[in-house]
C-alpha positions as a Python dict, from the first residue, in 0.01 Angstrom:
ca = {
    (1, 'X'): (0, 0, 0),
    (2, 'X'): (-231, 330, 92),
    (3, 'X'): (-119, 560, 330),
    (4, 'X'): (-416, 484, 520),
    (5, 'X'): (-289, 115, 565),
    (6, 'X'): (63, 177, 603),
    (7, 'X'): (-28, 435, 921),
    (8, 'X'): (-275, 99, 1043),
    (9, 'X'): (48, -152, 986),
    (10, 'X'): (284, 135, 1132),
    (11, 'X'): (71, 202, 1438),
    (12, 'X'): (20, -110, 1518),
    (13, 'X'): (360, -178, 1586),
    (14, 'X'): (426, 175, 1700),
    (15, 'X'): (155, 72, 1998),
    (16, 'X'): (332, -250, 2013),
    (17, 'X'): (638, -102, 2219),
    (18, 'X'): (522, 234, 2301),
    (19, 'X'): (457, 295, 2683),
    (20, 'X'): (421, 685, 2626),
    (21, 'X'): (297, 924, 2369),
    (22, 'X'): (51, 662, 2254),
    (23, 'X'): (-175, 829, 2024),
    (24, 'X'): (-209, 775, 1666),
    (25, 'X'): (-173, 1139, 1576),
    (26, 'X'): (206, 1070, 1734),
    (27, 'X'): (270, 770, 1576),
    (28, 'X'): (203, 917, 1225),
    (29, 'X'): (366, 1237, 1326),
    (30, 'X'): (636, 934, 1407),
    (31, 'X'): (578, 776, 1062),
    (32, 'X'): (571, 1102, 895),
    (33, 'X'): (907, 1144, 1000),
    (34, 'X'): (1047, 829, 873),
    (35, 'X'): (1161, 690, 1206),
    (36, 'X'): (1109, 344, 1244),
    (37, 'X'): (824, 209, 1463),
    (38, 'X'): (1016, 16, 1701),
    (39, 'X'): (1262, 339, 1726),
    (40, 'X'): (971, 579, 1746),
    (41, 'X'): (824, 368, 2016),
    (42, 'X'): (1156, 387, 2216),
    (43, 'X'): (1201, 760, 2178),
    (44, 'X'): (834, 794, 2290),
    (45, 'X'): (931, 614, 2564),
    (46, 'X'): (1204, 838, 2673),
    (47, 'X'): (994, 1095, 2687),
    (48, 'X'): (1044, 1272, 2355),
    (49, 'X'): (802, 1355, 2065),
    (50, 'X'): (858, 1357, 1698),
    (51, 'X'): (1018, 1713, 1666),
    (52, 'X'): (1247, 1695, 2013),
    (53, 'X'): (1393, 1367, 1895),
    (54, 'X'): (1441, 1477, 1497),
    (55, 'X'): (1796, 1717, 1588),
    (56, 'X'): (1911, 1439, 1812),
    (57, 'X'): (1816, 1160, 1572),
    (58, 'X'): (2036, 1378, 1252),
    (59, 'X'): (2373, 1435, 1520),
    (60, 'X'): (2310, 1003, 1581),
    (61, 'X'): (2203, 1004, 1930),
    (62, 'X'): (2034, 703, 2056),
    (63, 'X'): (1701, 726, 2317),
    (64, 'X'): (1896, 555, 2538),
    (65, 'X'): (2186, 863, 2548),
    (66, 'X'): (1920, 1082, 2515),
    (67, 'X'): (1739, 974, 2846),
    (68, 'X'): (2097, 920, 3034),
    (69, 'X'): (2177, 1284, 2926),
    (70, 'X'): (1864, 1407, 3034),
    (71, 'X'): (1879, 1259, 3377),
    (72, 'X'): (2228, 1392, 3431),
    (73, 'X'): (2110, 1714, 3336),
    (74, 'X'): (1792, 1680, 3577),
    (75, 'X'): (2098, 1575, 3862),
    (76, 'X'): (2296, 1895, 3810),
    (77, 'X'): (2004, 2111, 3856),
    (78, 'X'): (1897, 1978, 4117),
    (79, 'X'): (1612, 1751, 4042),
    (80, 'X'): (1365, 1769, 3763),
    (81, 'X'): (1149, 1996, 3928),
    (82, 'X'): (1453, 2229, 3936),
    (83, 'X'): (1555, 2162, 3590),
    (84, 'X'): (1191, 2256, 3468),
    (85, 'X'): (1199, 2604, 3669),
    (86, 'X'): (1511, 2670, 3481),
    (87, 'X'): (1398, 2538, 3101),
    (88, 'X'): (1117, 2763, 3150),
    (89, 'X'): (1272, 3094, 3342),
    (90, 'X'): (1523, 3053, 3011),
    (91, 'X'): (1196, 3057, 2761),
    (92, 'X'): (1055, 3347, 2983),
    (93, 'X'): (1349, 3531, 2948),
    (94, 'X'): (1497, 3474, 2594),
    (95, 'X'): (1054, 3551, 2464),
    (96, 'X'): (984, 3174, 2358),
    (97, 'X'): (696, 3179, 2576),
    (98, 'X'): (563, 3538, 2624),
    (99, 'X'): (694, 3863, 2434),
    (100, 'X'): (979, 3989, 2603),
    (101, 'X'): (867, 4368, 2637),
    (102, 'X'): (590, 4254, 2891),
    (103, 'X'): (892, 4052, 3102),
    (104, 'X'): (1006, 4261, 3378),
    (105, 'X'): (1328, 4108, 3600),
    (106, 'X'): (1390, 4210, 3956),
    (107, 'X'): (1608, 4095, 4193),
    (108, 'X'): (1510, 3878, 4493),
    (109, 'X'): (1534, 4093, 4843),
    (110, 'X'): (1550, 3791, 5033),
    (111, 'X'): (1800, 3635, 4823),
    (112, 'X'): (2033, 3881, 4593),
    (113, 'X'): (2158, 3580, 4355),
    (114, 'X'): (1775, 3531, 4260),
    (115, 'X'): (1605, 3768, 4065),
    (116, 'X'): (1229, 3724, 4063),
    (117, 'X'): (1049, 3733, 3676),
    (118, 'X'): (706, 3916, 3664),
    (119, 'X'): (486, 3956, 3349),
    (120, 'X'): (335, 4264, 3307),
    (121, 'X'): (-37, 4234, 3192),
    (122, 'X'): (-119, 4204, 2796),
    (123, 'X'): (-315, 4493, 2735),
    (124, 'X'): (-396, 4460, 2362),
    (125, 'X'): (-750, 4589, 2252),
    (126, 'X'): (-766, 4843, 2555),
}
């Protein structure tokens, strides 16, 4: 079988059970990866794309721990509004999102145990 036919046969049934992440660039991304359709479809469907699932899928976690893991950790933050501000105050701080010298941390004067994050202004080509 072509590739092009396998990735027709594999989305098919990838679209079959998927609820979320339904695109055919996912489901060969899915494919690529050598996860099973019907698996692929239920990590989609958790929430999780091809490279977020791959570390869990190698240590033998299932979607279904996944997603229960996930929703305890959304419960100790606070909610998952909470638990986003913190993912991405983390990525902020530790430069996965912007380049740490331009990251400036003060602390909150209306609440010491916050500090607030500003971003200094990228300045390149001045």
């Amino acid at each position: 079988m072509d590739k092009l036919t396998e990735l027709r046969h594999y989305t098919t049934a990838y679209y079959a059970h998927a609820t979320q992440h339904r695109t055919s660039r996912i489901a060969r991304a899915w494919m690529e990866a050598g996860v099973l359709a019907s698996d692929a479809a239920n990590w989609a469907n958790a929430g999780y794309l091809p490279a977020e699932a791959a570390p869990l899928i190698a240590d033998g976690v299932t979607p279904q721990t996944a997603s229960e893991m996930d929703q305890l950790a959304d419960d100790i933050a606070g909610g998952p509004e909470a638990r986003a501000m913190q993912v991405v105050d983390g990525m902020v701080t530790d430069g996965t999102l912007i380049d740490p010298v331009r990251v400036r941390q003060v602390q909150d004067p209306n609440d010491p145990s916050h500090v607030i994050v500003r971003v200094s202004p990228d300045r390149q080509g001045e």
